[in-house]
C-alpha positions as CSV (number, residue, x, y, z in Angstrom):
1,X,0.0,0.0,0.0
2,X,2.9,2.3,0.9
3,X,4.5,1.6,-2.4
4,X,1.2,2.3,-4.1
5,X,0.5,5.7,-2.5
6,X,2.9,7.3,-4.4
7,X,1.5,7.4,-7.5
8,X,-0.8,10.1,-8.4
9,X,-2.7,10.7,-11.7
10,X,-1.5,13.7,-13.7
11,X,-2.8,15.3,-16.5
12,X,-1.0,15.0,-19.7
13,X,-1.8,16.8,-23.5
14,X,-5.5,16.6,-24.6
15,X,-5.3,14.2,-27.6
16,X,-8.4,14.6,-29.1
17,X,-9.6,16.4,-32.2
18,X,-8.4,19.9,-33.4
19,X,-11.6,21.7,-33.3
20,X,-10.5,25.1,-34.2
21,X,-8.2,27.2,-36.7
22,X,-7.0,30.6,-36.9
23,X,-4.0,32.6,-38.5
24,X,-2.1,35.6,-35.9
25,X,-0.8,38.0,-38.4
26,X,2.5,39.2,-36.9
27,X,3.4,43.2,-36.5
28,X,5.5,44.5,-39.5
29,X,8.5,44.7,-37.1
30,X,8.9,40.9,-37.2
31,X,10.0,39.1,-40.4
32,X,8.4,36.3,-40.9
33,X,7.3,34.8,-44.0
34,X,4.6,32.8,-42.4
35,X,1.6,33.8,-39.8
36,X,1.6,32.8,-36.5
37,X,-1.1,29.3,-36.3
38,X,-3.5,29.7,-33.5
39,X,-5.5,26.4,-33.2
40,X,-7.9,25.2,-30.7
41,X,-7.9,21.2,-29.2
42,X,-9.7,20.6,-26.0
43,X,-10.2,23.4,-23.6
44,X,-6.8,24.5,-24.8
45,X,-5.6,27.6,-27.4
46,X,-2.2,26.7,-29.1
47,X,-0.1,29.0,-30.8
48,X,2.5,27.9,-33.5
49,X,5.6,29.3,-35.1
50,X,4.7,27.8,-38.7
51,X,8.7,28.7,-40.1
52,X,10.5,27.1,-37.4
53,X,7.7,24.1,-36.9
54,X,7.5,25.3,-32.9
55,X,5.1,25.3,-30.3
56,X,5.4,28.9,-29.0
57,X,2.7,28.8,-26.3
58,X,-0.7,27.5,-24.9
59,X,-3.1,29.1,-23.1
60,X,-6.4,27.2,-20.8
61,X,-9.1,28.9,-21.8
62,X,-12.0,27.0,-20.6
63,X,-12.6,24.6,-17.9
64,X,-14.7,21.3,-18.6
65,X,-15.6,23.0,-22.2
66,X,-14.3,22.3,-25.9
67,X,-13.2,25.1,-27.7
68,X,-15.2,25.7,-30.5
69,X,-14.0,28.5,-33.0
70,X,-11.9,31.1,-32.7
71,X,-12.2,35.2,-34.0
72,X,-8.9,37.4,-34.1
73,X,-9.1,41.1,-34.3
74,X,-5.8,42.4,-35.5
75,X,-4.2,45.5,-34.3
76,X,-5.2,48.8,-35.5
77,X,-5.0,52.5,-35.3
78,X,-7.9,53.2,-33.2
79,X,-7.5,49.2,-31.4
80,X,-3.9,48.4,-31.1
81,X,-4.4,45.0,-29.3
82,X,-4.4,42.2,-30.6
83,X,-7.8,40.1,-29.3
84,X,-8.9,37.2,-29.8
85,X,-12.5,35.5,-29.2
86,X,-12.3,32.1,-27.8
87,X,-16.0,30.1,-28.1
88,X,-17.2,26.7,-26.8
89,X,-20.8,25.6,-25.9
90,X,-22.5,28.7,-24.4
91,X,-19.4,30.5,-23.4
92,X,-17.2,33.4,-25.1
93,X,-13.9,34.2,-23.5
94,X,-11.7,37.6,-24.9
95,X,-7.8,37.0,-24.5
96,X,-5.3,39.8,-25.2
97,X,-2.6,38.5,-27.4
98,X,0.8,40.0,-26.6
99,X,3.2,39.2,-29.8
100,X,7.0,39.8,-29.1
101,X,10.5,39.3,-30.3
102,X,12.8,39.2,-33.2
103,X,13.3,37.5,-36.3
104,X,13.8,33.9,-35.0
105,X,13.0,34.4,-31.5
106,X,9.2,35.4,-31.7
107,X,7.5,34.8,-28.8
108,X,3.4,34.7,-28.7
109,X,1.6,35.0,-24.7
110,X,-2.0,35.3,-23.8
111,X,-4.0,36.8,-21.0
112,X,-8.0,36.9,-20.2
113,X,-9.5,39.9,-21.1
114,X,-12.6,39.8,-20.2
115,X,-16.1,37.0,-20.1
116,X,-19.0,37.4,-22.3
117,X,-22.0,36.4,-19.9
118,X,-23.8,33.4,-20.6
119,X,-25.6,32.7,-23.3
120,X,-28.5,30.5,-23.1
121,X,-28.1,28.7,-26.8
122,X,-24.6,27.2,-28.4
123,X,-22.6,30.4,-30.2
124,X,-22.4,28.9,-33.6
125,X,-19.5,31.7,-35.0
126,X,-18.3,34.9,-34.0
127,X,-16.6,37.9,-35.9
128,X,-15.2,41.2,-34.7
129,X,-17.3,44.3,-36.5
130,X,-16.7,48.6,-36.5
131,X,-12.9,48.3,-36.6
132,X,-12.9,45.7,-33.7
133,X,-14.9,47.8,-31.5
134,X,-17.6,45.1,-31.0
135,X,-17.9,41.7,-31.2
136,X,-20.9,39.4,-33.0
137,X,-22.0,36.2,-31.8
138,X,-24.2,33.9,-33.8
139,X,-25.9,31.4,-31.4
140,X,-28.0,28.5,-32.1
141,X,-31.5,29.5,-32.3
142,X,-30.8,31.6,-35.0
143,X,-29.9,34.9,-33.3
144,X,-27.1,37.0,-33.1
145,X,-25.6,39.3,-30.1
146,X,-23.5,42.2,-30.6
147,X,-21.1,43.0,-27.3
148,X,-19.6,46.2,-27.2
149,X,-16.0,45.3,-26.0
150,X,-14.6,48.5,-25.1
151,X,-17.2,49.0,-22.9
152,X,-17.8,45.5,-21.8
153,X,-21.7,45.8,-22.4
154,X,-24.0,43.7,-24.5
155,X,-25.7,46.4,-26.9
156,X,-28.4,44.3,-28.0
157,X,-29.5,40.8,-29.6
158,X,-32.0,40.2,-32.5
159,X,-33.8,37.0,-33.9
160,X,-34.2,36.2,-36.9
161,X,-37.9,36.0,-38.2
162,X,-36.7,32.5,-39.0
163,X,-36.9,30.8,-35.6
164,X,-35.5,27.4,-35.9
165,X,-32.6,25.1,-34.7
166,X,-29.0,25.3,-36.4
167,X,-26.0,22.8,-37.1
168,X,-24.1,25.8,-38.4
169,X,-23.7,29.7,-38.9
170,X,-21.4,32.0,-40.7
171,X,-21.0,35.7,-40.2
172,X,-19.8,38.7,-42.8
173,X,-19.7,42.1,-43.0
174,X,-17.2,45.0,-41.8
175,X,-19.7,46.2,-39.5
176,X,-23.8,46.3,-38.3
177,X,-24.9,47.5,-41.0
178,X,-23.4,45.3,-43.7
179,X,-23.6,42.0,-41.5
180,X,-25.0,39.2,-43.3
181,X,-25.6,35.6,-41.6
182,X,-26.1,32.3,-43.4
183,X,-27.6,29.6,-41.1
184,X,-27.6,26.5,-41.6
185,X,-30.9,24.3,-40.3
186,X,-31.6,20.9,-39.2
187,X,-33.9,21.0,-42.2
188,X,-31.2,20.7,-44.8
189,X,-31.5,24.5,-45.8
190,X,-29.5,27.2,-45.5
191,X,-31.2,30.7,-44.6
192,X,-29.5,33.9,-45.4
193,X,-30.8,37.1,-43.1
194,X,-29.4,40.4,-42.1
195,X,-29.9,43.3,-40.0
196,X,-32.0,46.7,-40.9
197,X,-32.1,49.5,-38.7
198,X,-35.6,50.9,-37.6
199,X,-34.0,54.5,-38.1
200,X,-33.7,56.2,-41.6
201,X,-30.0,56.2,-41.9
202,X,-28.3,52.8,-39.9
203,X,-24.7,54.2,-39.9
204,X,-25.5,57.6,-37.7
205,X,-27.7,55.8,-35.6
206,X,-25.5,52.6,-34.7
207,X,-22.4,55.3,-34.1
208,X,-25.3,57.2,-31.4
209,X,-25.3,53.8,-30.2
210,X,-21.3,53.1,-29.5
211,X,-21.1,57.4,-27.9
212,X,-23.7,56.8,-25.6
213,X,-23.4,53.0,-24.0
214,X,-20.6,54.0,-22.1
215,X,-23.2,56.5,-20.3
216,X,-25.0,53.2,-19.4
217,X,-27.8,53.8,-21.8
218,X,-30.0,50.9,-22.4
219,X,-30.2,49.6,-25.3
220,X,-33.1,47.4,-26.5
221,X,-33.1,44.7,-29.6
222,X,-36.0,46.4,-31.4
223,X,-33.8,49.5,-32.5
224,X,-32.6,47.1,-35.1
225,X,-34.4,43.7,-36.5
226,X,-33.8,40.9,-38.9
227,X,-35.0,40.5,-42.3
228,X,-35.0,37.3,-44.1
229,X,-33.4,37.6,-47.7
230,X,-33.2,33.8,-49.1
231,X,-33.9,30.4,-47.7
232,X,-31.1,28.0,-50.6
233,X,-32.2,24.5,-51.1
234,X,-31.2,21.6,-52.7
235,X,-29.0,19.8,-50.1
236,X,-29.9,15.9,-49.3
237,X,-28.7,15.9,-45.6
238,X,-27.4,18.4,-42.7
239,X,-25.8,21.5,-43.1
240,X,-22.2,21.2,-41.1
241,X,-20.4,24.1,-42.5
242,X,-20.6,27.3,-44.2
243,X,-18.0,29.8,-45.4
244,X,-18.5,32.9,-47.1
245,X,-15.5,33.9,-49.5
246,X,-13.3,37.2,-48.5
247,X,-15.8,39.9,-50.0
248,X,-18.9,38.1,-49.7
249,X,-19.8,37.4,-53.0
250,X,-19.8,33.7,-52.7
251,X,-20.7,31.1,-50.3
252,X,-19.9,27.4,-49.8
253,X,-22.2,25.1,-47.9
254,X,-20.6,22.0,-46.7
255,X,-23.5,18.7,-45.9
256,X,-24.0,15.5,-44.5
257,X,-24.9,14.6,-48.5
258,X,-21.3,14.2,-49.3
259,X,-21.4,17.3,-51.3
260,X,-20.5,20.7,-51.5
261,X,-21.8,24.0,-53.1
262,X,-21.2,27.2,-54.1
263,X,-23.7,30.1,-54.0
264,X,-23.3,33.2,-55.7
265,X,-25.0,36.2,-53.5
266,X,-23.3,39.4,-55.0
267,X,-26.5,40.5,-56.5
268,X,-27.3,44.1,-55.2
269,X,-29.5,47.1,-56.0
270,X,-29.5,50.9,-55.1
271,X,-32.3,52.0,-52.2
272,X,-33.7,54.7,-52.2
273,X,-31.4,55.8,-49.7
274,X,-28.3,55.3,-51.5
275,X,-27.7,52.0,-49.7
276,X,-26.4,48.6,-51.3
277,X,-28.8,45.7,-50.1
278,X,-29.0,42.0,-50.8
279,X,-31.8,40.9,-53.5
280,X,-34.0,38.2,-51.6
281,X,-35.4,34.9,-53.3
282,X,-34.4,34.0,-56.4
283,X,-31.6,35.8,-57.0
284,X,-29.3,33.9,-54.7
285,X,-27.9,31.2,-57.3
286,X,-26.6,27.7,-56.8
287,X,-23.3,27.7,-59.5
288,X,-21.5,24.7,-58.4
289,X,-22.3,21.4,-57.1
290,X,-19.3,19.3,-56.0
291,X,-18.8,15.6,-56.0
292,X,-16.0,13.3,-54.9
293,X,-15.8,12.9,-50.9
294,X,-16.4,9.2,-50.1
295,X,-17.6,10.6,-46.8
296,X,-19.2,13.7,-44.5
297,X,-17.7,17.0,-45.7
298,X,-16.6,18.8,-42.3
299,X,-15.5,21.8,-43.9
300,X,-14.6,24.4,-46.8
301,X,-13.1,27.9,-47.8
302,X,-14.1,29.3,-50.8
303,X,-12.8,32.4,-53.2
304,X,-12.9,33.7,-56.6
305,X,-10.6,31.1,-57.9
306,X,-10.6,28.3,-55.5
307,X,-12.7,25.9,-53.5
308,X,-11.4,23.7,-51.1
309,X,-13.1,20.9,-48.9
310,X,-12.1,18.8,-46.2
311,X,-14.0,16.1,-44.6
312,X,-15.1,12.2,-42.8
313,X,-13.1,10.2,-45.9
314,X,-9.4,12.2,-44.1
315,X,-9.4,13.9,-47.6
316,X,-9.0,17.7,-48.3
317,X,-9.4,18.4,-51.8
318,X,-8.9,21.4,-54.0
319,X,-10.8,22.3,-56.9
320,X,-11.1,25.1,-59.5
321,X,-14.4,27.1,-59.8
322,X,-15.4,24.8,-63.0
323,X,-15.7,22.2,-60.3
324,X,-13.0,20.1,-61.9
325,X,-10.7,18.8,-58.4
326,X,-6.7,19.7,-59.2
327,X,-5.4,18.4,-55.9
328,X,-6.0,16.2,-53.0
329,X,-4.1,16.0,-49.7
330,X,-4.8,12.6,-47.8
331,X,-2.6,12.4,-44.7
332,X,-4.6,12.4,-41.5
333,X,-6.3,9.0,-40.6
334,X,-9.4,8.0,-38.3
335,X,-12.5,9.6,-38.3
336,X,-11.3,12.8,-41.0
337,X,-10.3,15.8,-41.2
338,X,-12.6,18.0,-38.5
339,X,-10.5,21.9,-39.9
340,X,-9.1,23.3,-42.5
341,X,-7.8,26.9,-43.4
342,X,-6.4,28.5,-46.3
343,X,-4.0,31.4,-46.2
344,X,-3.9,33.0,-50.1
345,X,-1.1,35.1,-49.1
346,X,1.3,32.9,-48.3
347,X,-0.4,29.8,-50.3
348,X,-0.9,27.8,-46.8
349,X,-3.2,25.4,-46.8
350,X,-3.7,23.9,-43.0
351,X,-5.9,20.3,-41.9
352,X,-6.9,19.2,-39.0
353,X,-8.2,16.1,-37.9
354,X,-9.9,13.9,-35.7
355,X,-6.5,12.2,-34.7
356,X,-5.1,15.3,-32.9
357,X,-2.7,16.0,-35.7
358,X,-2.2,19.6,-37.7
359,X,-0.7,19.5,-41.5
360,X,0.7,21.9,-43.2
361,X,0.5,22.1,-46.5
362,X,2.1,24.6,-49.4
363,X,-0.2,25.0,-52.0
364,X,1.5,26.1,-55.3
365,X,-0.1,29.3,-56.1
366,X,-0.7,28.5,-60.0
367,X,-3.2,26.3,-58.7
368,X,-5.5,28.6,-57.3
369,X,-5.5,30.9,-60.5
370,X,-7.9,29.9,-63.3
371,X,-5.6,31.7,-66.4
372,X,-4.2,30.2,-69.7
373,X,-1.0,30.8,-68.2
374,X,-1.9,28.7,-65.4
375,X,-2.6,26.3,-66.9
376,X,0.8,26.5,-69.3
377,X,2.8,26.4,-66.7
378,X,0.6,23.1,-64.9
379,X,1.2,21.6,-68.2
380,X,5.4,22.6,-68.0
381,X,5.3,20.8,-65.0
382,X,3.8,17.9,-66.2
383,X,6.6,17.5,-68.6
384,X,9.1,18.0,-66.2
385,X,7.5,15.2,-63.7
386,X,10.2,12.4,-63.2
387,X,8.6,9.1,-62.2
388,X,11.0,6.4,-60.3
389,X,9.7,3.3,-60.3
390,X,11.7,1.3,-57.8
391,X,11.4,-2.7,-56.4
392,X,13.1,-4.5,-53.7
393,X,16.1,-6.3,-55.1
394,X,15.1,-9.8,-53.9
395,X,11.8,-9.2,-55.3
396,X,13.0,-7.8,-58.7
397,X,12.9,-11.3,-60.4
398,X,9.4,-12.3,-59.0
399,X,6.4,-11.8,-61.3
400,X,2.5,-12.2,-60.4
401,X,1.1,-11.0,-56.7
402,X,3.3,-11.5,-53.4
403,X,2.6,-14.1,-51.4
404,X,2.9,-14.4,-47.4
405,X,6.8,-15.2,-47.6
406,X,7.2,-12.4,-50.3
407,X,9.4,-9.4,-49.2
408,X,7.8,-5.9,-49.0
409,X,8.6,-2.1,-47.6
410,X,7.2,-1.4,-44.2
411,X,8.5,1.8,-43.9
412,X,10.9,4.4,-45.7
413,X,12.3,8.2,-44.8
414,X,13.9,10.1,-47.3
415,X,17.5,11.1,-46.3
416,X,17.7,14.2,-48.7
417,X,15.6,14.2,-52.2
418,X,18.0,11.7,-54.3
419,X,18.2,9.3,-51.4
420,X,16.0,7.4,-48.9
421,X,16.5,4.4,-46.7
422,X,14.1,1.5,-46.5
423,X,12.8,-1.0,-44.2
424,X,11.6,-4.5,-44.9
425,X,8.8,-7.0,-43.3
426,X,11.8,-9.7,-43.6
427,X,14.3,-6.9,-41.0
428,X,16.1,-5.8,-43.8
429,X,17.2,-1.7,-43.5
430,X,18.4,-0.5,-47.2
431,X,19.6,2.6,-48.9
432,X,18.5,3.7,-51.6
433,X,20.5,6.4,-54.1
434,X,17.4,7.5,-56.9
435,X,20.5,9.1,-60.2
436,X,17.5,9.0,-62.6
437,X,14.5,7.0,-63.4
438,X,16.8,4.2,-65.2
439,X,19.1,3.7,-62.5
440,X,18.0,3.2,-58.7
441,X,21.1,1.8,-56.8
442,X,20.6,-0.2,-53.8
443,X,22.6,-1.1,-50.9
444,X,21.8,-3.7,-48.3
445,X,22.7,-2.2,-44.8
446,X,22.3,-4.3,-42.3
447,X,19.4,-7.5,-41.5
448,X,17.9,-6.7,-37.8
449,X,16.0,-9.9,-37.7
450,X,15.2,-12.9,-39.3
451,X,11.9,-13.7,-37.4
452,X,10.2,-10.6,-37.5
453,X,9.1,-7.3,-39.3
454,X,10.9,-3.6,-38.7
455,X,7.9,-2.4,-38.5
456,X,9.0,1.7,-37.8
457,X,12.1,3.6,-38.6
458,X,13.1,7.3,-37.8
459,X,15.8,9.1,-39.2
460,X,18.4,12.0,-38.1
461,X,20.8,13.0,-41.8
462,X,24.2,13.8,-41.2
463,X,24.9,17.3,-41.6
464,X,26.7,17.8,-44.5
465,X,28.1,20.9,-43.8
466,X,29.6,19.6,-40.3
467,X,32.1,17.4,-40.4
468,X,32.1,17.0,-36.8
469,X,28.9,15.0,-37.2
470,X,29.7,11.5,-38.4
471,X,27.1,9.4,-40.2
472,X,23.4,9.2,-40.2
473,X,21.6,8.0,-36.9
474,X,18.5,5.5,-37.5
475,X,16.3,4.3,-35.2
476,X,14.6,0.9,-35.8
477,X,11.4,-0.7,-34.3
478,X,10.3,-4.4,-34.8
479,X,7.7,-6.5,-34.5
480,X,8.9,-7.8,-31.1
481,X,8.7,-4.0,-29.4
482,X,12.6,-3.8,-29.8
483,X,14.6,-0.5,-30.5
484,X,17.4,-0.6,-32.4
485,X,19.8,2.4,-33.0
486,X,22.2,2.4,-35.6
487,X,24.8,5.0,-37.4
488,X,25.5,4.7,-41.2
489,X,28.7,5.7,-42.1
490,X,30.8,5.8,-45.2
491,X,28.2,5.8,-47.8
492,X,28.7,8.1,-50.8
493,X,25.7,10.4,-50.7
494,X,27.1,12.5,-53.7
495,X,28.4,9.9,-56.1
């Protein structure tokens, strides 16, 4: 019992699905060429150095709650700060986000700002309005709140006339008066709505509105309302995500159908106030239907060149706005791919999944544009593609299907791009020197086992450049649960 008592239970890393994404743009001062990766997993916000592939920090920002989604509000003129809006069931948390450092050593910490109170429905999305002033938040029964955040104070919530449960919501719009919302229903619909002020002109009033809440001045949800503009059908199963592209002209609905599509909603007319509004009905078009996920589709970005999806089948896929898919990524296994986020700027694409792992992915940017010369220079590469076919050497001779004896790979890691070592089932560890397609030299390094597989392998290169470092160091793992280290020496890696 003595021996017993001292062991206690501690808690270790939460290793369950990445549940939310978000890119920190860093201050001018810092040169980076990539933006900071804020991503949510548990009750946890993470924080990534995407250059130097680092965890710079991670912040607790609920307590017994998943985080949900995440809303940044860069720094600004009139709003310096850096904020961002951590969500999860009913609760909405704003952190400060304090970015520091130089060149290499960046250095990313977070601090609680302030709770939202409350809410007595899920928040669904949320999105920083009026240069960051105030803060939307779509919740579940089709309703959004709008929290004033300099002054800490809700300034009012509205309904839509739509009253009906959600699996999903997307906000747009720089501020009130040009916030649109696209819900997605339990009914397999998706209902686009946006606010209206009850006042003649909505810009003079809502600024009235920001001058006079710090004087505690009530405010009451019937100085602005909700007006329905389109309810979008055709969808065979549950909305589960919805994305609006960078200027709102587009939106992507992502279903339990296995499908995706694109709606165009940049169809406006002239008040007779001068203001731009939404045309309702009809005039919200369905212009693509995508095809191709084996499963669920979890999520989407969309643009004026690009669509991409990500979803149950661990597939993200990219495709042009002819609806014709130019690339898939498939590296996350389980139950899919739960995130994914697209950075046009730096061509970072970013999946997350339901086996607690983040990918990073450079997309090459002539595949997002849809030109002539685009598609030249896909076609350049194609002709430039060098395919290496490549067989074991005991197997080299053997024709028709492998059998249960047969030799086969179990695992590989490339050593630099002309060279790669591989591990057999039968505990063989080769290298592998790829000159050109026609001539693939191997060399048989060592045999770890005769009775059973390697069945992982990790790698450390030697570094060229440092002679003080003397041959590669590979780790091996068999079948049996034992490690074996081993150091390659004397191979000619530039012959």
């Amino acid at each position: 019992m003595a021996e017993a008592a001292r062991w206690q239970a501690k808690a270790g890393p939460y290793l369950g699905e990445i549940s939310a994404l978000a890119f920190l743009r860093l201050p001018n001062r810092l040169s980076s060429s990539f933006p900071i990766l804020l991503s949510g997993t548990g009750s946890q916000v993470l924080a990534y150095d995407l250059e130097y592939r680092r965890l710079l920090c991670s912040f607790h920002a609920f307590r017994g709650v998943r985080v949900h989604g995440l809303a940044l509000r860069g720094g600004s003129v009139s709003y310096p700060e850096e904020l961002v809006a951590v969500y999860g069931e009913r609760r909405v948390k704003l952190l400060r986000v304090m970015v520091g450092g130089d060149g290499r050593a960046v250095s990313v910490g977070m601090e609680v700002l302030c709770w939202l109170p409350r809410f007595d429905h899920w928040v669904l999305d949320a999105m920083f309005v009026e240069g960051g002033r105030c803060l939307v938040v779509g919740l579940s029964d089709n309703s959004v709140a709008v929290w004033d955040v300099v002054c800490s104070k809700l300034l009012f919530r509205v309904n839509s006339p739509e009253r009906c449960l959600l699996y999903s919501m997307r906000l747009w719009g720089e501020d009130v008066k040009t916030l649109c919302v696209a819900s997605g229903t339990i009914f397999n619909e998706i209902l686009v709505w946006k606010l209206v002020s009850q006042t003649h002109h909505p810009e003079e009033h809502f600024s009235s509105l920001n001058q006079s809440c710090c004087n505690n001045t009530l405010l009451s949800e019937q100085q602005y309302m909700a007006t329905h503009l389109s309810t979008l059908t055709g969808h065979n199963g549950s909305i589960f995500r919805i994305a609006w592209s960078f200027d709102g002209s587009k939106l992507l609905s992502a279903s339990d159908d296995r499908s995706a599509r694109i709606w165009l909603v940049n169809n406006t007319k002239k008040q007779d106030d001068g203001i731009e509004s939404m045309l309702p009905g009809d005039r919200v078009l369905n212009i693509l239907e995508l095809f191709g996920h084996d499963a669920r589709i979890w999520d989407g970005y969309v643009s004026d060149s690009v669509v991409i999806t990500a979803g149950e089948d661990c597939t993200c896929r990219v495709w042009d706005m002819d609806g014709n898919q130019i690339m898939m990524v498939k590296e996350h296994s389980g139950r899919g791919i739960w995130r994914c986020l697209y950075d046009p700027k730096t061509s970072l694409l970013i999946t997350a999944g339901f086996d607690s792992a983040i990918q990073v992915h450079l997309i090459p940017a002539l595949l997002c544009k849809n030109s002539p010369q685009s598609e030249g220079m896909l076609n350049d590469l194609d002709h430039k593609t060098e395919i290496f076919s490549i067989g074991i050497p005991s197997a080299s001779e053997k024709i028709g299907l492998t059998d249960s004896k047969s030799e086969y790979v179990r695992c590989l890691r490339f050593r630099q791009e002309d060279s790669l070592y591989v591990a057999t089932n039968n505990g063989y560890l080769y290298h592998v020197k790829l000159s050109n397609p026609g001539d693939v030299r191997w060399t048989q390094l060592v045999r770890i086992s005769d009775e059973v597989p390697i069945i992982c392998m990790d790698l450390i290169p030697m570094n060229l450049t440092d002679s003080s470092v003397d041959g590669d160091k590979i780790a091996l793992g068999d079948g049996k649960g034992n490690a074996t280290v081993l150091r390659v020496v004397d191979l000619c890696f530039h012959c």
